[in-house]
N, C-alpha and C positions, 0 to 999 in steps of 0.2 A: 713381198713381206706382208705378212695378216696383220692388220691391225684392231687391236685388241682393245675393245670398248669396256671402260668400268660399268660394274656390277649394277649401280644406282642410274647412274646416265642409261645403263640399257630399260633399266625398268621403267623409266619413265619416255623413253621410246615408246614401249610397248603401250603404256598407259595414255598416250597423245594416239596411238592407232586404232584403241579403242572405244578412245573416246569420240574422233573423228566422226563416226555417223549421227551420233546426236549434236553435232552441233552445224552439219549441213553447210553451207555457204552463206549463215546468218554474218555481218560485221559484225557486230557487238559482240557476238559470244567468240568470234575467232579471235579479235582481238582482245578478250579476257583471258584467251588460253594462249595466248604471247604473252601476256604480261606474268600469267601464270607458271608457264613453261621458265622463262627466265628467271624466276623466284626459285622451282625450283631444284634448274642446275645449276643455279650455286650454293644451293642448300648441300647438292652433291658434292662439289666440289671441296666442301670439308672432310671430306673420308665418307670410309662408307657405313660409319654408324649413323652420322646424320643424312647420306643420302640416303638411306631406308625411308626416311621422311619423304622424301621428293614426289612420290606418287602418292601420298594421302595430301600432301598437300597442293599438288595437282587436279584433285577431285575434288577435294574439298571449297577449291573456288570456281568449280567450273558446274557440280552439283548446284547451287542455289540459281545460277543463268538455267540449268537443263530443268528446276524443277516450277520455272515460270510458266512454263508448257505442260500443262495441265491433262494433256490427251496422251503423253508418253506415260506406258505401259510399266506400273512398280513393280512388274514380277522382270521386266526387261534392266529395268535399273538396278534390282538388287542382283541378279546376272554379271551387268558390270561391275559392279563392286565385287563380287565374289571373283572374279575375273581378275580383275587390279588388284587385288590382294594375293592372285596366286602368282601374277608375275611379279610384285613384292616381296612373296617370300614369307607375305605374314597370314597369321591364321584368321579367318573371316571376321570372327568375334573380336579379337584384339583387331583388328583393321578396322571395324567400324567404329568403333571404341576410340582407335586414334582420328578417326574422320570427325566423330562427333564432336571431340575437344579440338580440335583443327578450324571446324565450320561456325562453333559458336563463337571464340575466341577469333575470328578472321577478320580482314578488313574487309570481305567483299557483303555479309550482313551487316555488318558494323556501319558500313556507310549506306543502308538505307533508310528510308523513312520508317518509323517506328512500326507502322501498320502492315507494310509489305516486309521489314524483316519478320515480325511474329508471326505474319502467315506463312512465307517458306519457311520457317523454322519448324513450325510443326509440321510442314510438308516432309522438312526430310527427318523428323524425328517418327514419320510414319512410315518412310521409306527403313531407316538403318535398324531401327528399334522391334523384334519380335512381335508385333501392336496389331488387332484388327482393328481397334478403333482409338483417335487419340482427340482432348478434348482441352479447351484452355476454360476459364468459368471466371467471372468478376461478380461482385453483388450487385444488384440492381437499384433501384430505386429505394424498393421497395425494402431491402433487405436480402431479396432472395439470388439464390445466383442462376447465374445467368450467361450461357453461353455465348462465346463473343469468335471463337473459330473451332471448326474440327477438320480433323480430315479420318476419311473411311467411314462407315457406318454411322449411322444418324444417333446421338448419346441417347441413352434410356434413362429411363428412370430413376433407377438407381444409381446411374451417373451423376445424375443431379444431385440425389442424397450423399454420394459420398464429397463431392464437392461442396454443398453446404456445408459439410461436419470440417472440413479441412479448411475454408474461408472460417469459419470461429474459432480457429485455433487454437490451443488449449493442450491437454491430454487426450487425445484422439486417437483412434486407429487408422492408419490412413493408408490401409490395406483392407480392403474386405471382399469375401468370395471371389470374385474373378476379375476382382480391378483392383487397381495400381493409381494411390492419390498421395500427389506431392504436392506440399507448398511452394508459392513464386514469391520469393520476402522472406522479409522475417517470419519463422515459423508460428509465434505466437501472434501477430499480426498479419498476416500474407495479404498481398496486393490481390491474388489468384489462387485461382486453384488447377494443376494440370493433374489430368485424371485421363489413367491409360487401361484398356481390356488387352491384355497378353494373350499370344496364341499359345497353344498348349505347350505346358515346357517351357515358356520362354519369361517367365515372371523376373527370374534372377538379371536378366539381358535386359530387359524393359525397363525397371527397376531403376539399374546405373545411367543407360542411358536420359529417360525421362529427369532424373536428378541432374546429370550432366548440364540439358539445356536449360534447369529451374533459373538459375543465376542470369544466364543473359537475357530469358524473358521478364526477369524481374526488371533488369536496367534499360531494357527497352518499354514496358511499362511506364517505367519515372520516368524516361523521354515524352513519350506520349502524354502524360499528365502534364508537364512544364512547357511544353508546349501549346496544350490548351489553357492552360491559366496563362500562358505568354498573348496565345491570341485574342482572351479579355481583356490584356493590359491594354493591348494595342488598338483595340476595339474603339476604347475610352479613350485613349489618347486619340486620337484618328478622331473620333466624333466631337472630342473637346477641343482641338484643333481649329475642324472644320467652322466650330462653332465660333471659336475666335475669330477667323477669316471673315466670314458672313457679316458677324456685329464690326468689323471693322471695314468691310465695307458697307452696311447701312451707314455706320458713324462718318464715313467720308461723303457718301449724297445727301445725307439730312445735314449736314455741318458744314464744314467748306466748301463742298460744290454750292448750296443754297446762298451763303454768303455771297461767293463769285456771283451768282448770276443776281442778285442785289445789289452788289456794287457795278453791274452792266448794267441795269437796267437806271441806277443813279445815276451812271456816265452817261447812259440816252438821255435823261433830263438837262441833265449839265449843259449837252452839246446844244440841245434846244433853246435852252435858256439864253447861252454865248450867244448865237444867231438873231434873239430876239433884244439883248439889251449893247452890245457891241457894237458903236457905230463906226467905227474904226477896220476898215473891209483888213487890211493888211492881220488888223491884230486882230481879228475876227479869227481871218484862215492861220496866223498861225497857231491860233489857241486850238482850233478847232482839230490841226494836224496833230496836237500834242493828245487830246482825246482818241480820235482816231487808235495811234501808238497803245495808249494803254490798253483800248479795247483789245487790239491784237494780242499785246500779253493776255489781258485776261482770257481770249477762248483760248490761248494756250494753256493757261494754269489748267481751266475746264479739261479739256482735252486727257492735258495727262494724270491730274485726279480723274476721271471716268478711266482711261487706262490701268490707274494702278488698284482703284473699284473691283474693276473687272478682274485686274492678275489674282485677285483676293477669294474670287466667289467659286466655287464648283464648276468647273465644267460642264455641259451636256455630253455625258458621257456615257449612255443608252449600255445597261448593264448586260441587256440580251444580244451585244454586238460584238462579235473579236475585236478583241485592241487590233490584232492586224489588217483586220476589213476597214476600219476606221479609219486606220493610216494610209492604207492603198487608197479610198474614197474621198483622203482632206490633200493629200496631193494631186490628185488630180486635178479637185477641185482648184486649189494652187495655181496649176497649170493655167487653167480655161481663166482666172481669172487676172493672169500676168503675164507679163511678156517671158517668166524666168522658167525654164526647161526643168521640172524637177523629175527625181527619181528614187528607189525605195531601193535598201536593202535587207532586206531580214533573213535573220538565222535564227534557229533555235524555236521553243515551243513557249506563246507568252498565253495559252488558254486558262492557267491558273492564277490570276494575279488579283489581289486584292483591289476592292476598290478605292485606297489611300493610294497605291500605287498605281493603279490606272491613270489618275488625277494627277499626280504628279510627275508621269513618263508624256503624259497629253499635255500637261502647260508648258513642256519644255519644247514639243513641235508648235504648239501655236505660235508661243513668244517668238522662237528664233525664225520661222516665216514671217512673220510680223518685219522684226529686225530686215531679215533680206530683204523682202519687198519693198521697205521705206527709206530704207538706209546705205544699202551698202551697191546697189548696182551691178548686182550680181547676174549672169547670164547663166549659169545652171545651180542647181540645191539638188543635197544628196540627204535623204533623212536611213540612218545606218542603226537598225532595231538590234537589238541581242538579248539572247535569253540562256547565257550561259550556267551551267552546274550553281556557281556562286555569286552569279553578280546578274542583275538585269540593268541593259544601259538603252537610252536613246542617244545619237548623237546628228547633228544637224550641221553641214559642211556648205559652206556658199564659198563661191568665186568670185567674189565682188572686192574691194577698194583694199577692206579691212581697214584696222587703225589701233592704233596704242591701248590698250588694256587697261592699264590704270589708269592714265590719264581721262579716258572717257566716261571709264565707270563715276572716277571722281567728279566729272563736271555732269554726269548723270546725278551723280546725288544730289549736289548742289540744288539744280534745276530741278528737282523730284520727280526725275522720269525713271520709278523703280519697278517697271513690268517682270523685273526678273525677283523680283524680294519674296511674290508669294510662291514662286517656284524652288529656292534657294530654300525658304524656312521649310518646304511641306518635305525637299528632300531630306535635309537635317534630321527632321522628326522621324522620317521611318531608316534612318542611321545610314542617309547617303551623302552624295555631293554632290554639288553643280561645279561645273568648271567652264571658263570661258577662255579661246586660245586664238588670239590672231596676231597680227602684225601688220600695218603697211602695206598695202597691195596685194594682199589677202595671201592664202584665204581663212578664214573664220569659221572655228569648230565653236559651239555650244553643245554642253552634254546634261546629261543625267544619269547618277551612279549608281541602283541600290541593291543591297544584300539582296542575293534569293531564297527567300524565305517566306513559306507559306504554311499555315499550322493544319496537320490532319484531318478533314473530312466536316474545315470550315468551309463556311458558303460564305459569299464574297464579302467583305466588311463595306 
């Protein structure tokens, strides 16, 4: 018995065979064409009006992975497309047409960063669009605009001009001789200006489509803007912060620590004093014992005002250094300088990270070494780095004693041993967490949580 494949489901067979060579034995793009493939046979699987869909939008998420590869040949690609449209069933024009409204409208541009989706955007508004040359334009400083991406042929001059007339908005032509100028925005105000050269014949094709992407490069535009003005807020914050930190540890060594070591050096008088007017040897020594005691409290007090000083101040956090060299080099050091076995795990890519975030992913490995090393009698530390899509974490794992959570933090407060307060506030402030997890016979996780989030073509804060 022949078993008899629907119509949809077959064309996006065909359209997975075609696509196959450009995507080689890369993971990432094989598995976007899984997840892709899946979306859509079940788009098929509603009839076969909407499976007609299944291979535009097939392409349409596996185009913006193929057009990352800048050496694959647009006379090759537009082949494929003409290709997947005839095993479709749909006519070239109308198939790129529905690819265009497919790719802009998609979630696979949608979830990039502002700057990399408007660049393959006009990558494949160069590939589907009749276009020798296509051009996006922002004002300058100056007033003037100014190209910010193209693809194909270098813009002339008169690119320019027509893109200034179309950024002033107004009553414009924003067609003239051999190009094609759309607003990105509101038309009387526009964020941009997209300005396209049609190949012969192809004005009416260029046209639609160039209008088509105007809308999503608009809204990636406003991403990119609120995100630069997000990366001054945070600038400021982050600096006024740090700034707090610092005056609040000067305010602890000119102030309390200075008193402490006033009131030690009074109890050196005192003890002197007892020795010299105390004939009484019994009540000599125990008075002298009861000095002794205080002094002890007080290098303790010292102690851990200079610790909570310290959790206060900036790191040495050497900007020209991978966080991950950093890490690999303080455990080792770790190692050589303790009897406790450590070991690193890292995943993921931490080369982008701000410097509030540096600082606060780094005082969360000092402190909790710290902790191992004095406290808990641990025989190995695990320090476990991540640099996931949405979240960056450190988290710091020993096999020592552990102990009751609240109850120690509480008689930690008490006692004012708070090495973890400036690590706790600096994550708060760039919208993370600290969390602290043991029990009794361990073992004792300390972490740090923070969004990932870094704003476009900042240099490190």
């Amino acid at each position: 018995m022949t078993t008899v494949v629907p119509a949809p489901v077959a064309s996006i067979d065909a359209a997975e065979r075609l696509l196959q060579p450009y995507l080689g034995s890369h993971s990432g793009k094989l598995r976007v064409m899984d997840a892709a493939s899946r979306r859509a046979r079940s788009l098929a699987a509603l009839g076969a009006c909407a499976g007609e869909m299944g291979p535009v939008m097939l392409l349409a998420e596996l185009l913006p992975e193929v057009c990352f590869d800048r050496d694959v040949d647009r006379e090759d690609l537009r082949e494929l497309i003409d290709a997947i449209a005839d095993v479709a069933g749909t006519p070239s024009e109308t198939f790129r047409l529905q690819l265009a409204h497919c790719a802009a409208s998609g979630r696979v541009l949608l979830e990039m960063p502002p700057e990399s989706a408007i660049d393959i955007a006009l990558r494949l508004l160069f590939l589907l669009a009749p276009v020798r040359q296509i051009s996006i334009w922002e004002a300058g400083a100056d007033g003037k605009p100014t190209c910010s991406s193209h693809s194909g042929s270098f813009p002339s001059k008169r690119t320019a001009e027509l893109a200034g007339s179309v950024l002033q908005g107004g009553r414009v032509n924003h067609t003239a001789g051999l190009l094609v100028g759309v607003p990105v925005g509101v038309p009387h105000a526009p964020v941009a200006a997209l300005v396209a050269r049609p190949e012969p014949g192809g004005r009416p094709a260029s046209d639609t489509l160039v209008r088509q992407f105007a809308p999503f490069l608009a809204a990636q535009l406003e991403r990119r803007a609120l995100a630069e003005r997000a990366a001054t807020t945070e600038r400021l914050l982050v600096d006024a912060s740090e700034r707090r930190f610092s005056r609040f540890a000067f305010d602890i060594h000119d102030g309390p620590l200075q008193n402490v070591a006033g009131v030690t050096g009074d109890l050196a008088m005192l003890r002197s004093r007892l020795r010299e007017t105390l004939p009484d040897e019994r009540a000599r020594l125990e008075l002298l014992g009861c000095a002794d005691d205080l002094e002890a409290r007080l290098r303790a007090v010292d102690t851990e005002l200079r610790d909570l000083a310290q959790s206060m101040e900036s790191p040495a956090t050497p900007r020209g250094v991978p966080f991950t060299r950093m890490l690999v080099h303080e455990l080792a050091a770790f190692g050589r300088r303790t009897d406790i076995r450590p070991s690193v795990d890292i995943e993921g890519d931490f080369h982008d990270l701000t410097e509030s975030q540096r600082i606060a992913l780094w005082r969360i490995v000092q402190e909790s070494l710290a902790n191992s090393r004095d406290h808990s009698g641990a025989r190995e530390v695990v320090v476990k780095a991540l640099a996931a899509p949405d979240r960056l974490q450190v988290e710091v794992i020993d096999d020592g004693r552990g102990f009751d959570v609240r109850e120690t933090l509480l008689d930690a407060a008490q006692r004012g041993r708070l090495g973890l307060v400036g690590v706790s506030e600096r994550a708060r402030l760039l919208g993370g967490r600290c969390e602290i997890r043991s029990k009794p016979g361990g073992p004792t996780s300390i972490s740090v949580t923070l969004p990932r989030w870094r704003p476009p073509n900042l240099a490190a804060t």
